[in-house]
NUGU-166592 format. One record per atom (N, C-alpha, C, O): residue number from 1; residue in three letters; x, y, z. Coordinates in steps of 0.2 Angstrom, whole numbers, plus 5000, padded with zeros to 4 digits. Last residue first. Example, Ala and Ser with C-alpha at 12.3 -4.5 7.8 and 13.67 -1.06 7.14 Angstrom:
residues 2
    n  res    xx    yy    zz
    2  SER  5064  4989  5035
    2  SER  5068  4995  5036
    2  SER  5064  5000  5039
    2  SER  5067  5006  5040
    1  ALA  5066  4972  5039
    1  ALA  5062  4978  5039
    1  ALA  5066  4984  5039
    1  ALA  5071  4983  5042
//
This chain:
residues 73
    n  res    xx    yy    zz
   73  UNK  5403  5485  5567
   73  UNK  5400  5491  5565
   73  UNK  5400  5490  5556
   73  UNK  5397  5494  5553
   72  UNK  5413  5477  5573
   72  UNK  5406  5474  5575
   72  UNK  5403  5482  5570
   72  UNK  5399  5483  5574
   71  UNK  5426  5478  5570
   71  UNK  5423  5473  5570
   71  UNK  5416  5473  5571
   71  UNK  5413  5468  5568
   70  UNK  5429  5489  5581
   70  UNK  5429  5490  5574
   70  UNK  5425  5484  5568
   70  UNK  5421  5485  5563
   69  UNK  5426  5485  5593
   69  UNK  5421  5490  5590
   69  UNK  5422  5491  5583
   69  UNK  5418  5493  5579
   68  UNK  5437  5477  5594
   68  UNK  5429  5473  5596
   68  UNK  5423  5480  5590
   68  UNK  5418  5479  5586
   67  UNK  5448  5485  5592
   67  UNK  5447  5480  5588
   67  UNK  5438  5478  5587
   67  UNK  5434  5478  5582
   66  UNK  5446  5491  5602
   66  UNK  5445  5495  5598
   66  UNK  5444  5489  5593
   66  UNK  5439  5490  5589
   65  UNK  5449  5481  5613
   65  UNK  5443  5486  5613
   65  UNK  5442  5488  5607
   65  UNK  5436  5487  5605
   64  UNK  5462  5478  5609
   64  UNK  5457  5472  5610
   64  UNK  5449  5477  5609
   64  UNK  5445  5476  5604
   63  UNK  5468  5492  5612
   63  UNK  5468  5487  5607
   63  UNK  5462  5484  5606
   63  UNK  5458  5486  5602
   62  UNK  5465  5488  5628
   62  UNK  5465  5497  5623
   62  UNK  5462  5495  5616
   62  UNK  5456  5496  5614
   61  UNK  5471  5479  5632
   61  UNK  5467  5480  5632
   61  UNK  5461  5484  5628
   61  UNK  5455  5483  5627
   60  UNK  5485  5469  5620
   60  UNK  5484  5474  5626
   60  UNK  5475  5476  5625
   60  UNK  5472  5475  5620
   59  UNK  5482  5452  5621
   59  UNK  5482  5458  5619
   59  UNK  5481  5464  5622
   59  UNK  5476  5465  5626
   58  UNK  5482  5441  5625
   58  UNK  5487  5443  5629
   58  UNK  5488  5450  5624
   58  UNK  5494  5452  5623
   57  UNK  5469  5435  5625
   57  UNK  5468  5439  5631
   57  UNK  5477  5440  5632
   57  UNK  5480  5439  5638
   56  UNK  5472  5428  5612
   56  UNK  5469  5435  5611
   56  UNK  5468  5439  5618
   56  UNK  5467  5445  5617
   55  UNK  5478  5417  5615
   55  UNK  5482  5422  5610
   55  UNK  5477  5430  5611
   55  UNK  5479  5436  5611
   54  UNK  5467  5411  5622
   54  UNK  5474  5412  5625
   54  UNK  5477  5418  5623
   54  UNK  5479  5423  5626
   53  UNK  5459  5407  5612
   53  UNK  5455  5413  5617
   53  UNK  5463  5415  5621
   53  UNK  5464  5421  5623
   52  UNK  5467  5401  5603
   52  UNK  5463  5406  5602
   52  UNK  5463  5411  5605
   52  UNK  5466  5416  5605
   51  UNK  5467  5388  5612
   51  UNK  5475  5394  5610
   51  UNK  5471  5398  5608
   51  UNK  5472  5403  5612
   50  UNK  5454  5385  5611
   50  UNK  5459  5385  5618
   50  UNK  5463  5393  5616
   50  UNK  5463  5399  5618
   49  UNK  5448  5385  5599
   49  UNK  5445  5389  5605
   49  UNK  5451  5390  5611
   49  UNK  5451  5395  5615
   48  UNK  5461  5385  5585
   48  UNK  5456  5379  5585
   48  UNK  5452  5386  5594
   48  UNK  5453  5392  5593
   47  UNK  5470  5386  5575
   47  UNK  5474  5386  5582
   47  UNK  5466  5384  5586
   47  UNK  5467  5380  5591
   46  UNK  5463  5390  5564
   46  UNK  5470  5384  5563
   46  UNK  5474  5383  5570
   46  UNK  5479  5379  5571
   45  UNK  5451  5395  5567
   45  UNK  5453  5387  5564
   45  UNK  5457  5385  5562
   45  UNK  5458  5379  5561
   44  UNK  5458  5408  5570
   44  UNK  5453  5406  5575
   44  UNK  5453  5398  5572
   44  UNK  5456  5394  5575
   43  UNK  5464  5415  5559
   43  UNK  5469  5411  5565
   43  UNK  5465  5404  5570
   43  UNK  5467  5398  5571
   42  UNK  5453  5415  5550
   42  UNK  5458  5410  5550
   42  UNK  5461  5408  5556
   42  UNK  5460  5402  5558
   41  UNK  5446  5422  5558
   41  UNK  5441  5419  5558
   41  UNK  5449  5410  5557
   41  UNK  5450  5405  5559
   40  UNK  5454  5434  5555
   40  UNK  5455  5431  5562
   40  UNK  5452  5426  5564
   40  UNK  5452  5423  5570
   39  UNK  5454  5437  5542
   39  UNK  5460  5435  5545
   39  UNK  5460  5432  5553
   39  UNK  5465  5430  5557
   38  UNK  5443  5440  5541
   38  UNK  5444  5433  5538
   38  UNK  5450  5433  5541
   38  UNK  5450  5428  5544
   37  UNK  5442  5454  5548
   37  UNK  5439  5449  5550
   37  UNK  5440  5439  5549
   37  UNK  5439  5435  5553
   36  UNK  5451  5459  5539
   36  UNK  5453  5459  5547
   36  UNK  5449  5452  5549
   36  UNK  5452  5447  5551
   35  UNK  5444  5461  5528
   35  UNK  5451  5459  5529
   35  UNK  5453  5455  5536
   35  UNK  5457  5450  5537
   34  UNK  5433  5467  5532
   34  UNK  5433  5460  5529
   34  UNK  5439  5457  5531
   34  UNK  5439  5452  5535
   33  UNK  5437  5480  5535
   33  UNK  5435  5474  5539
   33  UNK  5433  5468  5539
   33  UNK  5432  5465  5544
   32  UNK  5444  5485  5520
   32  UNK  5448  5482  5528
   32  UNK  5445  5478  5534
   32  UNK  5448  5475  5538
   31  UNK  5439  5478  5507
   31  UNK  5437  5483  5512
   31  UNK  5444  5480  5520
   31  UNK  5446  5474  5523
   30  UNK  5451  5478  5492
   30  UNK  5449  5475  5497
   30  UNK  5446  5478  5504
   30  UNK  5450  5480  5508
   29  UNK  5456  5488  5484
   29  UNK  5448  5483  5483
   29  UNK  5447  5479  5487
   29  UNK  5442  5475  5487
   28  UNK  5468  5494  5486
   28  UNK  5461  5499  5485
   28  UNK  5457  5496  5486
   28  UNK  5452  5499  5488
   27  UNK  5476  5485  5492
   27  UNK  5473  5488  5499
   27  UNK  5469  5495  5494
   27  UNK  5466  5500  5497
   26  UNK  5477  5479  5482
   26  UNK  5473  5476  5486
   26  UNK  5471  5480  5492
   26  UNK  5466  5480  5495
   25  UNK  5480  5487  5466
   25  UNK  5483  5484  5472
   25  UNK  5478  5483  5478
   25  UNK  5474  5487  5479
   24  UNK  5474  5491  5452
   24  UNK  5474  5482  5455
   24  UNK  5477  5482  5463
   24  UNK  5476  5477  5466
   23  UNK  5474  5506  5457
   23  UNK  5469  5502  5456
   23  UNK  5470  5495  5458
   23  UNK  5468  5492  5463
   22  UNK  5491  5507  5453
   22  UNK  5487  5507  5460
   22  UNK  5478  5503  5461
   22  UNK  5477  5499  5466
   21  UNK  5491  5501  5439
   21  UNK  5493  5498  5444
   21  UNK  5492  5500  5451
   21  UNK  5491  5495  5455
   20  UNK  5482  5514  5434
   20  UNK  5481  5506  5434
   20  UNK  5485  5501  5439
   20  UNK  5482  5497  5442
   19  UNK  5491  5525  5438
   19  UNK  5484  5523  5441
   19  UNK  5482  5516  5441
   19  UNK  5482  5513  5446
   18  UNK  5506  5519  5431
   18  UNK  5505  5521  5438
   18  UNK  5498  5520  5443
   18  UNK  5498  5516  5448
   17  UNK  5498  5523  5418
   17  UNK  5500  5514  5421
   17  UNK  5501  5515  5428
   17  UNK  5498  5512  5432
   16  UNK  5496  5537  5417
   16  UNK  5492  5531  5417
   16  UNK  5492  5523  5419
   16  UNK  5487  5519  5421
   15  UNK  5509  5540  5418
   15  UNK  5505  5542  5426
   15  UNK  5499  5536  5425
   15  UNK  5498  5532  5429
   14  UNK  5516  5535  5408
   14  UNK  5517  5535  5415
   14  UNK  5513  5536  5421
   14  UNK  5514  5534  5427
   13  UNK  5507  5540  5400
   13  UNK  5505  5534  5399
   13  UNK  5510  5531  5406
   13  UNK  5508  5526  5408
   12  UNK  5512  5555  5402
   12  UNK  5504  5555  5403
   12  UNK  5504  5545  5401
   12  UNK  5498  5543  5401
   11  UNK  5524  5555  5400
   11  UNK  5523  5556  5403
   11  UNK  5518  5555  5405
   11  UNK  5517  5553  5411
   10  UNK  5526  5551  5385
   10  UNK  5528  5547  5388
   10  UNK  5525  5549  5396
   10  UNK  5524  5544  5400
    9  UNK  5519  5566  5378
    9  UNK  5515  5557  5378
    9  UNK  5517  5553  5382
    9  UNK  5513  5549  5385
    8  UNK  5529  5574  5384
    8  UNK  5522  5574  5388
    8  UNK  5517  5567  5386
    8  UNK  5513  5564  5389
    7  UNK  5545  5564  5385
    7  UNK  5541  5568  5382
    7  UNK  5532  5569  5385
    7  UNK  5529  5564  5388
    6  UNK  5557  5566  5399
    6  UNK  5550  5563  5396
    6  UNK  5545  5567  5393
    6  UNK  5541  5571  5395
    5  UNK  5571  5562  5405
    5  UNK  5567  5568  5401
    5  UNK  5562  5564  5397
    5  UNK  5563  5560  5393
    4  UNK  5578  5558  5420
    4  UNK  5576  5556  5415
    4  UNK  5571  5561  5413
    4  UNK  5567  5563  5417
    3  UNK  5591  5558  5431
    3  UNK  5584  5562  5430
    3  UNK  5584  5558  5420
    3  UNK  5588  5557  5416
    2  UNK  5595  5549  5446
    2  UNK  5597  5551  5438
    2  UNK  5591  5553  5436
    2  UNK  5586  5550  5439
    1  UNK  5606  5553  5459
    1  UNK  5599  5552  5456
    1  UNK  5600  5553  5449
    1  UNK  5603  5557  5446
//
């Protein structure tokens, strides 16, 4: 490991770019049931009601549940 000495200016513009680039990353601004949601509304138009409903009854149960409740609240 190689250790590098940072004066307290170079320090404190290291945490500050640190913040900012967490801030741009997507899982701070993006809400997760949106996410989830667009993500299945895709699957659901690129594989069309047949394959859909197929792909989704081979989800385990538990799952499938939790998903339902997390989506609809």
């Amino acid at each position: 490991m190689i250790c590098v000495s940072y004066t307290f200016p170079q320090q404190l513009s290291v945490i500050v770019l640190l913040f900012q680039m967490t801030r741009k990353d997507p899982v701070h601004s993006i809400p997760l049931k949106d996410y989830v949601l667009q993500q299945l509304r895709q699957c659901h138009n690129l594989f069309g009601d047949k394959a859909f409903d197929e792909l989704t009854k081979q989800i385990d149960a538990q799952v499938y549940l939790q998903l339902q409740r997390f989506t609809s609240t």
